[in-house]
C-alpha positions in Angstrom: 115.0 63.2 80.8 117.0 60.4 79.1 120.1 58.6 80.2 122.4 61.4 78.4 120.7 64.3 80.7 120.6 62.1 83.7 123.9 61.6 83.8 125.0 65.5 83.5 122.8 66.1 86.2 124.4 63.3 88.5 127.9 64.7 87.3 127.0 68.1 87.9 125.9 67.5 91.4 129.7 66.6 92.1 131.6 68.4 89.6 134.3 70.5 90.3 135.1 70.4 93.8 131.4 70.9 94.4 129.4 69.0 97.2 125.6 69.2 98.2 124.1 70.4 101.2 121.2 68.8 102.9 118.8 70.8 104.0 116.3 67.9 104.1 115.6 67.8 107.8 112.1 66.6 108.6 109.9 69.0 110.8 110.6 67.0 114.1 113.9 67.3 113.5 114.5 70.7 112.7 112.8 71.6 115.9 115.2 69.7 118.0 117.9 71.6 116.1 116.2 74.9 116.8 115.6 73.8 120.5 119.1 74.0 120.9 119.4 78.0 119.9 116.5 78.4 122.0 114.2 79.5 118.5 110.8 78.7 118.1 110.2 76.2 115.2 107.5 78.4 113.5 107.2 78.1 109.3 108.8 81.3 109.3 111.8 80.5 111.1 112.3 77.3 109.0 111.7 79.5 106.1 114.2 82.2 106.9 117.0 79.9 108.2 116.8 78.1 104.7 116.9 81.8 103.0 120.0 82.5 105.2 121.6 78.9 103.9 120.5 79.4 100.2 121.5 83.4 99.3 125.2 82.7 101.6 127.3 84.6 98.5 129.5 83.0 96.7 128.0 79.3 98.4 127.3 78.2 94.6 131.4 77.9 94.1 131.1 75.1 96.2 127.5 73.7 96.5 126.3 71.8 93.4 123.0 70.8 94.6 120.7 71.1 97.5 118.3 68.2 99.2 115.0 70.4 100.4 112.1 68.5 102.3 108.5 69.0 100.9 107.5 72.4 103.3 111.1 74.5 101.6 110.7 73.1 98.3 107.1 75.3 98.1 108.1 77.9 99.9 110.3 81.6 98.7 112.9 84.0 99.2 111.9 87.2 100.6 111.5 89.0 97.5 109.1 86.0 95.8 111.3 83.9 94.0 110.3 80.4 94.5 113.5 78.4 96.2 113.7 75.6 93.6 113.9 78.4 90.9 116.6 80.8 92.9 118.6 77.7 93.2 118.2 76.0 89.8 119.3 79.4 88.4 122.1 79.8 90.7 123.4 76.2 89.4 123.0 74.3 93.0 120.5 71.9 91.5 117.5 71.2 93.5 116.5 67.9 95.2 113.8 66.8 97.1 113.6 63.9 100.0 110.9 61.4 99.2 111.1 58.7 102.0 108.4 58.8 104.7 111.0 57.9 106.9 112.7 54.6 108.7 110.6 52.5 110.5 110.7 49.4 112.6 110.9 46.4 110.6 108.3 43.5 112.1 109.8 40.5 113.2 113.2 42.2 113.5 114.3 43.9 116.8 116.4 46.7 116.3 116.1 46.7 112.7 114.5 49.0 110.2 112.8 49.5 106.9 112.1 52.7 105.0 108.9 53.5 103.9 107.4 55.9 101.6 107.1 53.7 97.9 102.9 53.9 97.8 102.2 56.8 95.6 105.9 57.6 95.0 105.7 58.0 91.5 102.9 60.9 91.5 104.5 62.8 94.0 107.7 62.6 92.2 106.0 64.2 89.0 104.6 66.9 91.2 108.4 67.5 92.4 109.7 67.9 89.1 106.9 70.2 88.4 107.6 72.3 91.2 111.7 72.0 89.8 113.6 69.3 91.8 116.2 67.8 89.2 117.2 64.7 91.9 115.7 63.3 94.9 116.9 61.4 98.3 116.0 57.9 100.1 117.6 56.8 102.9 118.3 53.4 104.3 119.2 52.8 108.4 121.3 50.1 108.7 122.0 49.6 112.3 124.9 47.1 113.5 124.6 45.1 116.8 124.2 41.3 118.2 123.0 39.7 115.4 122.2 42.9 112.8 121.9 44.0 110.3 120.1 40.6 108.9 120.1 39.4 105.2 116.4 40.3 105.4 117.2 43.7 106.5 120.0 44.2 103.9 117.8 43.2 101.5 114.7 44.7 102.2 116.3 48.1 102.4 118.3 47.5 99.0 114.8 46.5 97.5 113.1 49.2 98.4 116.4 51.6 97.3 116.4 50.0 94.0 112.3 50.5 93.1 113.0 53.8 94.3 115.6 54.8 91.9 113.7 53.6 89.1 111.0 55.3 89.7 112.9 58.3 89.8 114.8 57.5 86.0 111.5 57.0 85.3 110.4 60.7 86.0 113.4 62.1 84.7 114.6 62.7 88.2 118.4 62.0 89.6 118.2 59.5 92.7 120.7 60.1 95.3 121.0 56.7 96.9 121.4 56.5 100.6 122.1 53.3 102.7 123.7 54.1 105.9 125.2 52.1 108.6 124.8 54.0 111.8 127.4 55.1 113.7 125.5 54.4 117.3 127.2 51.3 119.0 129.7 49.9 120.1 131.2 48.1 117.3 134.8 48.2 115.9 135.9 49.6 112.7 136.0 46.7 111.4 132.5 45.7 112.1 131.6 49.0 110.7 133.4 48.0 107.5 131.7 44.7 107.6 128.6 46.2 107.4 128.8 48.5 104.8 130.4 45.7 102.3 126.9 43.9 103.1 124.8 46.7 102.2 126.7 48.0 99.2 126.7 44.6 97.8 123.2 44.5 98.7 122.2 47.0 97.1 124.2 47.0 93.6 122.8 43.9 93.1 119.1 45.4 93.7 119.8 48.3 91.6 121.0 46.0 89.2 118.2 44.2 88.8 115.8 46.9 88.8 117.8 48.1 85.6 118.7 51.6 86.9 121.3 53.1 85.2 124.4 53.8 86.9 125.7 56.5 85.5 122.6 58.5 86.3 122.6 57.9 90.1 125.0 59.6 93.2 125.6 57.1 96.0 125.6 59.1 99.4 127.1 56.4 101.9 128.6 56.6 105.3 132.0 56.3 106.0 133.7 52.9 107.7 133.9 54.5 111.4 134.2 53.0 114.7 130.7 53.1 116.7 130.7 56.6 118.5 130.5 53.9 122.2 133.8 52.1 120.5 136.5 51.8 123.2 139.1 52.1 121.1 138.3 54.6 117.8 140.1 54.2 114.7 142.1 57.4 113.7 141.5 59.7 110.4 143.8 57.7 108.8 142.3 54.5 109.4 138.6 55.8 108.4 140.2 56.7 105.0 141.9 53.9 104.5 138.6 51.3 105.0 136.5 53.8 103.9 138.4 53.9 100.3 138.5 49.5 100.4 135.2 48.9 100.6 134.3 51.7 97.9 136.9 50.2 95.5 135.4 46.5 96.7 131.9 47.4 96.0 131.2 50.3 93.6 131.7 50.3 90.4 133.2 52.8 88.5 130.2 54.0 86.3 128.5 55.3 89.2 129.3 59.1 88.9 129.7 60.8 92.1 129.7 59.3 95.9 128.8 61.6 98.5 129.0 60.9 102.1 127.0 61.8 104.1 128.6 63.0 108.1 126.2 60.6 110.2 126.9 62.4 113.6 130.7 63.3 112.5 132.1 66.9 113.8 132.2 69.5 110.7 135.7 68.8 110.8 136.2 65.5 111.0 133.4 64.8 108.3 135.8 67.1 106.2 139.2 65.8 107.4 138.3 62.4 106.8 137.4 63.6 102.9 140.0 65.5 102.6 142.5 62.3 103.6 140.3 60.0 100.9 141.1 62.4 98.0 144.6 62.8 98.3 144.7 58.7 98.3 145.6 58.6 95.0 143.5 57.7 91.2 139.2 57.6 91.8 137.0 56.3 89.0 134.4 58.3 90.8 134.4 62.2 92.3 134.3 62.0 96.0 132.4 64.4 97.4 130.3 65.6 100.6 126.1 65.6 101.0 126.4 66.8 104.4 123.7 68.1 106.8 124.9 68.7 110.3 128.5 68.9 109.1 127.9 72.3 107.0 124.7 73.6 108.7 126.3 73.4 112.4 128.3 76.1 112.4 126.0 78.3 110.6 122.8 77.7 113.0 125.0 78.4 115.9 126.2 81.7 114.4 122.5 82.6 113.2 120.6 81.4 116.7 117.7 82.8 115.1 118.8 86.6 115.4 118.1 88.7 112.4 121.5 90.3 113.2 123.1 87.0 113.1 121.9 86.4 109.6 125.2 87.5 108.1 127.4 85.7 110.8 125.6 82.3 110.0 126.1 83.0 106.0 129.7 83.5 106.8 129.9 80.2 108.6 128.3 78.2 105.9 130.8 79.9 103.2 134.0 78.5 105.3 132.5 75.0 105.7 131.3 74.9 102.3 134.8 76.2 101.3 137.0 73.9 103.3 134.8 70.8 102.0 135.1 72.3 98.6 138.7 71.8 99.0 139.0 68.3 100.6 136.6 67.5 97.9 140.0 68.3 95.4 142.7 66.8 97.6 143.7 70.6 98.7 142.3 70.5 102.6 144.7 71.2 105.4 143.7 71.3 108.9 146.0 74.6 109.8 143.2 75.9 107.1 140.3 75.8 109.6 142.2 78.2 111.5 143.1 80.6 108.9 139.6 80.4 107.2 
């Protein structure tokens, strides 16, 4: 895939309203979400709530792509249609997550350092094979006494950089990930701190790793206060930092930014995009990759009950919907009402 298709790819992720769901979650992690429904974490399950996500009608008016981890991205819809192909063909692009995961970063207490670049390029032919058209790598940046570091900054950014190389490389969109954690105490301002370092950080790495910019999405967090903060900055606020370090740091060949909700509600994840978008001229679209944010409402409705399975479809559809909307500048909050 050259430049040219890479970049339609990116800009079809994002186009039109359209946002990407993440459906990425590791098989650890989906367990505690089932835990919470009281549903047994059993391939099948997994299998079936992912059928409920993917066949939601009408969901491809508003989904452009869709991150799957390795176990989904083999498995099929009901009637034997491999999911990769059901959602290439539906136009909600398929993507895979390649990291192996954050891990502690030696010498660095309370830091971390994704893993998951040995044997990354083989695995991302076999992806492409099996259909994925972009892939996912996530940074954690936490913020505290003392962190993030330079080192950490820079280490992450490295290893986000050789990353999306490797997947221009294969022919393969990256979706680049650093986020700055909302755990803590810290201010809004701290937050906002943060995320200037490792946006800057990371530009510079991609930069020098000669990956094309206009064949990436950036999925960042938002500048929030720490979820412990004393004294949380409001919507407006979020928007308004959010929006200056994005104008500070990302250049305007980059095609799409989608944010990830990093432990936001559903609606504040899609309040806050909704503000952003209505804040005037972007060089980029600004769109949503959200996990929690869309797949909340619709595991609760679902709770692993094949009666349900409509009920959590309809769920997803109003999320997807709303997001669609703040995505265009359109959302209003009397709307999660009405929906």
């Amino acid at each position: 895939m050259n430049l040219k298709e890479l970049s339609a790819v990116a800009s079809a992720m994002v186009a039109n309203g359209k946002g990407i769901l993440a459906a990425d979650e590791s098989s650890p992690t989906i367990k505690k979400r089932f835990d919470t429904i009281g549903t047994e974490s059993t391939e099948e399950n997994r299998r079936r709530y992912r059928e409920m996500l993917f066949t939601t009608p009408g969901v491809s008016d508003h989904i452009g792509g869709v991150i799957l981890f390795d176990e989904t991205i083999r498995q099929s819809t009901t009637d034997g249609v491999p999911f990769p192909d059901y959602l290439n063909d539906l136009g909600m692009l398929a993507g895979i997550k390649v990291d192996k995961g954050a891990k502690d970063l030696a010498g660095f207490p309370g830091e971390k350092v994704t893993e998951g670049l040995d044997g990354l390029r083989d695995r991302l032919s076999e992806y492409r094979e099996l259909g994925a058209r972009f892939a996912k790598w996530r940074a954690v940046i936490n913020v505290g006494a003392g962190i993030p570091s330079e080192y950490c900054l820079s280490a992450n950014a490295h290893a986000l950089a050789r990353y999306a190389a490797l997947c221009q490389e294969a022919g393969i969109v990256p979706i680049v990930e650093p986020e700055v954690i909302m755990d803590g105490g810290h201010s809004l301002a701290r937050c906002e701190d943060a995320t200037n370092a490792a946006l800057q950080a990371v530009f510079a790495e991609l930069a020098a790793h000669r990956v094309a910019l206009e064949g990436i999405v950036l999925k960042p967090n938002m500048v929030i206060s720490g979820t412990e903060a004393g004294d949380r900055a409001g919507p407006q606020e979020v928007a308004e930092a959010t929006l200056r370090s994005l104008r500070a740091n990302v250049p305007a060949a980059v095609p799409g930014i989608a944010f990830l909700s990093g432990g936001q509600t559903a609606e504040e994840a899609t309040v806050h995009l909704g503000l952003m978008n209505q804040m005037g001229d972007l060089p980029w679209e600004l769109s949503f990759s959200y996990g929690r944010a869309l797949q909340a409402p619709a595991l609760d409705a679902w709770r692993g009950a094949e009666p349900n399975f409509a009920a959590g479809q309809q769920a997803l559809a109003k999320r997807a919907r709303l997001n669609s909307l703040a995505h265009l500048g359109q959302y209003e909050t009397a709307m999660e009402s009405a929906a």
